[in-house]
Backbone as ProteinMPNN parsed JSONL, in Angstrom:
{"seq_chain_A": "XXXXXXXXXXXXXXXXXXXXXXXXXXXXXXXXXXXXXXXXXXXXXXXXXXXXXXXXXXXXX", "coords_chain_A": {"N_chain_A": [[0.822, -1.195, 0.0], [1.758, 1.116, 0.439], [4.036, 1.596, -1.242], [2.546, 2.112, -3.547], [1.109, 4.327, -2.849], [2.953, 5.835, -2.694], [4.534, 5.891, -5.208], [2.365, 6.716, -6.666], [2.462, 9.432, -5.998], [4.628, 10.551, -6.46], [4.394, 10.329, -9.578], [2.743, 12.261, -9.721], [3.821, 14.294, -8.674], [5.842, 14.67, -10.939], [4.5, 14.37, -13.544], [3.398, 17.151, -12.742], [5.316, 19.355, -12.961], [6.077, 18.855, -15.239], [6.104, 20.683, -18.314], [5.481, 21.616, -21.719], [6.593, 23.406, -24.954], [6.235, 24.758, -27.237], [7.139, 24.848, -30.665], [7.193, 26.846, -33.934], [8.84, 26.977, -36.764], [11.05, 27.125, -35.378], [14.109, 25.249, -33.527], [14.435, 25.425, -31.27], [12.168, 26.299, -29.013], [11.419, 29.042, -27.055], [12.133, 29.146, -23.102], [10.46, 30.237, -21.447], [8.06, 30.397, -23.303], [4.947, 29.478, -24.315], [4.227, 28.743, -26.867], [6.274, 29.773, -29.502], [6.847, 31.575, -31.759], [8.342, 31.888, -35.269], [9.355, 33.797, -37.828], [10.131, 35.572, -40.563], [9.082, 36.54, -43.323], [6.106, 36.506, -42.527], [3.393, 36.883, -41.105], [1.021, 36.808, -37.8], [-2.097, 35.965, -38.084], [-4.582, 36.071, -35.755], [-7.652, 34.645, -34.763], [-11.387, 37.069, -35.412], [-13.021, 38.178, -32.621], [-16.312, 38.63, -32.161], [-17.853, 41.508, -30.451], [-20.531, 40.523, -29.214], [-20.468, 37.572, -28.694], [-18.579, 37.7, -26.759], [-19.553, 38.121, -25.104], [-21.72, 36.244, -24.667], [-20.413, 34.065, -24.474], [-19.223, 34.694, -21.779], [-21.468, 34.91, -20.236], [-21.605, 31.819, -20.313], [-20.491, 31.425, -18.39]], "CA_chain_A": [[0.0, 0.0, 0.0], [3.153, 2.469, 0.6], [4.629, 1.982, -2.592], [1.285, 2.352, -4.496], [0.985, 5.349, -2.463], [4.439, 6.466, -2.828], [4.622, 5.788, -6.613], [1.305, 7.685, -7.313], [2.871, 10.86, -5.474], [5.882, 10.61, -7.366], [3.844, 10.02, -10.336], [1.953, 13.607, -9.827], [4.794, 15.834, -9.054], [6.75, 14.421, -12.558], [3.301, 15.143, -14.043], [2.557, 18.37, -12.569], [6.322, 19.655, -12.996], [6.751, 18.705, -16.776], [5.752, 21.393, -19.462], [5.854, 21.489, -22.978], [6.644, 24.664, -25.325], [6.138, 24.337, -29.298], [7.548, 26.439, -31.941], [7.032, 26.767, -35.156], [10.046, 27.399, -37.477], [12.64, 27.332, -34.405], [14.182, 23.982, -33.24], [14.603, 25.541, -29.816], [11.918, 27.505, -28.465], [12.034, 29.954, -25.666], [11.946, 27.949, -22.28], [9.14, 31.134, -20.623], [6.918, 30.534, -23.667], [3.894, 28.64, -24.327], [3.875, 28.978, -28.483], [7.222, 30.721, -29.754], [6.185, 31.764, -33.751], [9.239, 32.895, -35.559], [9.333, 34.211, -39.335], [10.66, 36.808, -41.355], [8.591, 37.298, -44.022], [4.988, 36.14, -42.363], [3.239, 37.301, -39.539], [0.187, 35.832, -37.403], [-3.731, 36.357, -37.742], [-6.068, 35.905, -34.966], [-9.395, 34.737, -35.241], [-11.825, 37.63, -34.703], [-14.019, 37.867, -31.993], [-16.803, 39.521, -32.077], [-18.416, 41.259, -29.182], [-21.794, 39.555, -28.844], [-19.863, 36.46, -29.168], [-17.613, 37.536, -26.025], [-20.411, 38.265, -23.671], [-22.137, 35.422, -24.552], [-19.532, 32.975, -23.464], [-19.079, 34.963, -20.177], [-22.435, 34.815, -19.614], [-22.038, 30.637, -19.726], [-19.218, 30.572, -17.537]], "C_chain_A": [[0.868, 1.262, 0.0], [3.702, 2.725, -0.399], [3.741, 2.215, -3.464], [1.2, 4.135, -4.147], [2.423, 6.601, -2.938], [4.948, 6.863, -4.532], [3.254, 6.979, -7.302], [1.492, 8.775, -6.9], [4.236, 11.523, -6.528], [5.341, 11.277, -9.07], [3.189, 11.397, -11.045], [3.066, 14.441, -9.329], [5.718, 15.436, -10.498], [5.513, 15.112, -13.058], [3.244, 16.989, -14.075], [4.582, 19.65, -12.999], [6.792, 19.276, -15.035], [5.89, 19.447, -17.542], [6.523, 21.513, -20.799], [5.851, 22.938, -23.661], [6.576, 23.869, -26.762], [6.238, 25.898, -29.676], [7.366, 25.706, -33.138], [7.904, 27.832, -36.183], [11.373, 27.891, -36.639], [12.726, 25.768, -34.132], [14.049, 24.248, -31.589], [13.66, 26.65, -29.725], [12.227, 28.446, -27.154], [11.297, 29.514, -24.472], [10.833, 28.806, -21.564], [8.425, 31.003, -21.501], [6.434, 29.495, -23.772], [4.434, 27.985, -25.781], [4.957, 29.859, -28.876], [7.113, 30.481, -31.466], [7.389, 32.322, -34.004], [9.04, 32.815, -37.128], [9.752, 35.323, -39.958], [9.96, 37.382, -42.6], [6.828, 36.755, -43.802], [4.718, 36.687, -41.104], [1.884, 36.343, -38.685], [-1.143, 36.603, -37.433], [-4.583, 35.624, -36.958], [-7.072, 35.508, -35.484], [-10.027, 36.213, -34.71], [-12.804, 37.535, -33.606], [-15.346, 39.272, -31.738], [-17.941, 39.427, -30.517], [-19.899, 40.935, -28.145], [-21.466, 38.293, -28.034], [-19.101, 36.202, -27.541], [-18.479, 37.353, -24.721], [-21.57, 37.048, -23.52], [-21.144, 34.372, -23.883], [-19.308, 33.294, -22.222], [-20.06, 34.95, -19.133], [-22.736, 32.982, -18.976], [-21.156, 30.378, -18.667], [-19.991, 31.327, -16.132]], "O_chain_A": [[0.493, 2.326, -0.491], [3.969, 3.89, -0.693], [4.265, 2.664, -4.483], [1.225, 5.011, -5.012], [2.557, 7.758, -3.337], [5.558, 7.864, -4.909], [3.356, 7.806, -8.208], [0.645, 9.544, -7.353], [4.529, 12.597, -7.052], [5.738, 12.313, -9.603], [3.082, 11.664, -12.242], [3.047, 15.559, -9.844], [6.292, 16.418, -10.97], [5.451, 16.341, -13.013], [3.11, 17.783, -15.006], [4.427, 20.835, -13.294], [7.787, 19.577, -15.694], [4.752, 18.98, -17.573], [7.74, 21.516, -20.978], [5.166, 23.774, -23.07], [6.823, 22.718, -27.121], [5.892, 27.05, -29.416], [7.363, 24.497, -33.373], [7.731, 29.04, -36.347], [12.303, 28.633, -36.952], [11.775, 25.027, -34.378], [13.629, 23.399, -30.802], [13.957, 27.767, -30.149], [13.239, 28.412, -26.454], [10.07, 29.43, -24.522], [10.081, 28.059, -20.937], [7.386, 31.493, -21.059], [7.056, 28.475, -23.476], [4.98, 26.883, -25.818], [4.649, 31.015, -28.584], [7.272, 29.463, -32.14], [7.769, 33.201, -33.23], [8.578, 31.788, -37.624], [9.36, 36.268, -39.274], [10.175, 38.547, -42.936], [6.206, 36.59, -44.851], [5.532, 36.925, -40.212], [1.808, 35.155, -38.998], [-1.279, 37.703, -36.897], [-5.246, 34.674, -37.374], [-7.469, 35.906, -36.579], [-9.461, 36.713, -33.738], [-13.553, 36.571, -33.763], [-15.236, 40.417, -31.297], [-18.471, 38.527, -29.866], [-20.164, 41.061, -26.949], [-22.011, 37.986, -26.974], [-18.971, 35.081, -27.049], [-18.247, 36.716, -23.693], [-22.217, 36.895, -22.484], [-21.294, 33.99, -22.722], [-19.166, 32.377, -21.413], [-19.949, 34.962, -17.907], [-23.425, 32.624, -18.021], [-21.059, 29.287, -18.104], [-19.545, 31.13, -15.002]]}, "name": "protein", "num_of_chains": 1, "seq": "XXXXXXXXXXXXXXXXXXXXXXXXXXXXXXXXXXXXXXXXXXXXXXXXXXXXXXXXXXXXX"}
């Protein structure tokens, strides 16, 4: 029961302690971001949101 216990503690700080970062067009992204975008001749478009759209979802939460 100790090592079940012991192993499933273990188990959740590796878990809760391991994050992932993704880039797109770097091999190494930058270890504080989420999403590191790099490009030189492209940039990035958003979806829009419109604001009906915003107050409706805040209204389900």
């Amino acid at each position: 029961m100790k090592r079940i216990l012991l192993f499933g503690i273990l188990l959740l700080s590796f878990l809760i302690s391991v994050q992932a970062q993704i880039g797109i067009n770097t091999t190494s992204p930058h270890p504080s971001a989420a999403l590191d975008v790099q490009s030189s001749t492209q940039g990035l478009l958003l979806p829009r949101r419109y604001r009906y759209a915003a107050i409706f979802l805040l209204s389900i939460i």
